[in-house]
C-alpha positions in Angstrom: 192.0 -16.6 -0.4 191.2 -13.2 -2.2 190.2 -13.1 -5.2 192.0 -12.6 -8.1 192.1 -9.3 -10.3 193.1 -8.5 -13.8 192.9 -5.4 -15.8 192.3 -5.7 -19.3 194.0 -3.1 -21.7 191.9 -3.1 -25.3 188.7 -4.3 -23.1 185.9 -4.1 -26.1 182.2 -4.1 -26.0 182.7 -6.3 -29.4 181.7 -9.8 -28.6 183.7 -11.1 -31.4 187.4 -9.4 -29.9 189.5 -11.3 -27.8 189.2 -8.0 -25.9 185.8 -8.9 -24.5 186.4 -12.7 -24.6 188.8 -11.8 -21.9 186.8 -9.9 -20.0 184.1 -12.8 -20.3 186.5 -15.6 -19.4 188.0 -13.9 -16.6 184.5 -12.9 -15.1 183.5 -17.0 -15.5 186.9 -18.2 -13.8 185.8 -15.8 -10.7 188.5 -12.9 -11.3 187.4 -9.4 -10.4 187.8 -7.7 -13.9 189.1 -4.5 -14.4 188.4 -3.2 -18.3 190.2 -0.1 -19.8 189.2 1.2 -22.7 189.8 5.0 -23.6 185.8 5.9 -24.5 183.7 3.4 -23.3 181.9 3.2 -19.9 180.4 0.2 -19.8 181.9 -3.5 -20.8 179.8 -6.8 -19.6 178.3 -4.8 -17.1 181.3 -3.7 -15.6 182.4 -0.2 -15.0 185.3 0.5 -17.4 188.5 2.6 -16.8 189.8 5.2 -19.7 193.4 4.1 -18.1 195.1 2.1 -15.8 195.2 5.1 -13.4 191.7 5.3 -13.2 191.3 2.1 -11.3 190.3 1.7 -7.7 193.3 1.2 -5.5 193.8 -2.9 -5.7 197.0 -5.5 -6.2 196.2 -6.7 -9.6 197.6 -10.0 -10.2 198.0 -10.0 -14.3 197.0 -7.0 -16.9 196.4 -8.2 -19.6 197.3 -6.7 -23.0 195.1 -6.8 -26.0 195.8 -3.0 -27.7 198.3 -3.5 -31.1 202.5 -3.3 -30.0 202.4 0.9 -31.2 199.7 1.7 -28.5 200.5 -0.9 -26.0 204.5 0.5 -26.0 203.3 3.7 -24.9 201.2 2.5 -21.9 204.7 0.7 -20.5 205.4 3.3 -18.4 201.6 3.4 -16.6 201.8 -0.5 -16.1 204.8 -0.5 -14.2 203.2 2.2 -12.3 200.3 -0.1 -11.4 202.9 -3.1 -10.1 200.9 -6.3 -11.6 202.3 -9.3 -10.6 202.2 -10.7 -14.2 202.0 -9.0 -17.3 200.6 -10.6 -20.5 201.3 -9.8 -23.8 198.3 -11.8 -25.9 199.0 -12.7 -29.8 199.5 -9.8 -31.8 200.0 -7.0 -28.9 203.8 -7.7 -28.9 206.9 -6.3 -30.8 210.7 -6.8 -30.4 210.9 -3.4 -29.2 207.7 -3.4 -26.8 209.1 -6.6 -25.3 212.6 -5.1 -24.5 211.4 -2.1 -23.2 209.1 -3.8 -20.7 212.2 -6.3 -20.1 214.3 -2.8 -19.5 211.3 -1.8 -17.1 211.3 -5.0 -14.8 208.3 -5.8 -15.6 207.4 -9.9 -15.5 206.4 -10.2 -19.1 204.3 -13.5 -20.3 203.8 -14.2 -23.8 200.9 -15.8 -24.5 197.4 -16.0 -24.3 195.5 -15.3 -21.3 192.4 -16.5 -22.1 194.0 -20.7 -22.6 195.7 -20.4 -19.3 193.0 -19.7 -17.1 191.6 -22.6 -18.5 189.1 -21.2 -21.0 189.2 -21.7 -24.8 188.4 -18.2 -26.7 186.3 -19.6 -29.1 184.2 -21.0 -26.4 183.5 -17.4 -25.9 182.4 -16.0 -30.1 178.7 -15.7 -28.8 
């Protein structure tokens, strides 16, 4: 079976954001991680993308939304572009009107947090 791939939006080099806890907990569960950030190259040792459209051409299973409702809303667009089979919308990255604009989109929206349902706890990850 392939592996599984996830982009994370809000990706951080800040070990104490859920941003980079992500990234950490996906990277331990065996998922090919995908960070975006709009400045920063480098994340856990992984290249990172300034956008969505930046990454390589892969099926990503879930992106992963860790970027406050006002920023995230106007990425909608670029994630239904990209075709993730899941999207999640972690604690805090979601508003009424984000939510029914992705609902308007199609997009398969999941509220919750991504880092629990891969199995991993994020305060297992504050180092």
């Amino acid at each position: 079976m392939p592996k599984q791939t996830v982009a994370i939006i809000g990706a951080s080099t800040d070990r104490q954001k859920y941003g980079n806890k992500s990234v950490r907990a996906h990277l331990k569960q065996g998922y090919d991680v995908f960070p975006v950030h709009p400045t920063e190259k480098r994340i856990e040792g992984l290249t990172a993308y300034s956008s969505l459209a930046e990454l390589p051409e892969v099926h990503l299973n879930r992106i992963s939304v860790y970027v406050p409702p006002q920023i995230g809303i106007g990425l909608l667009e670029e994630i239904k572009a990209k075709g993730a089979d899941e999207v999640w919308f972690n604690p805090g990255s979601e508003s009424p009107e984000l939510l029914q604009k992705a609902s308007e989109l199609g997009l398969n929206i999941i509220q919750a947090c991504s880092i629990v349902d891969i199995g991993e706890s994020p305060s297992a990850h504050s180092d």
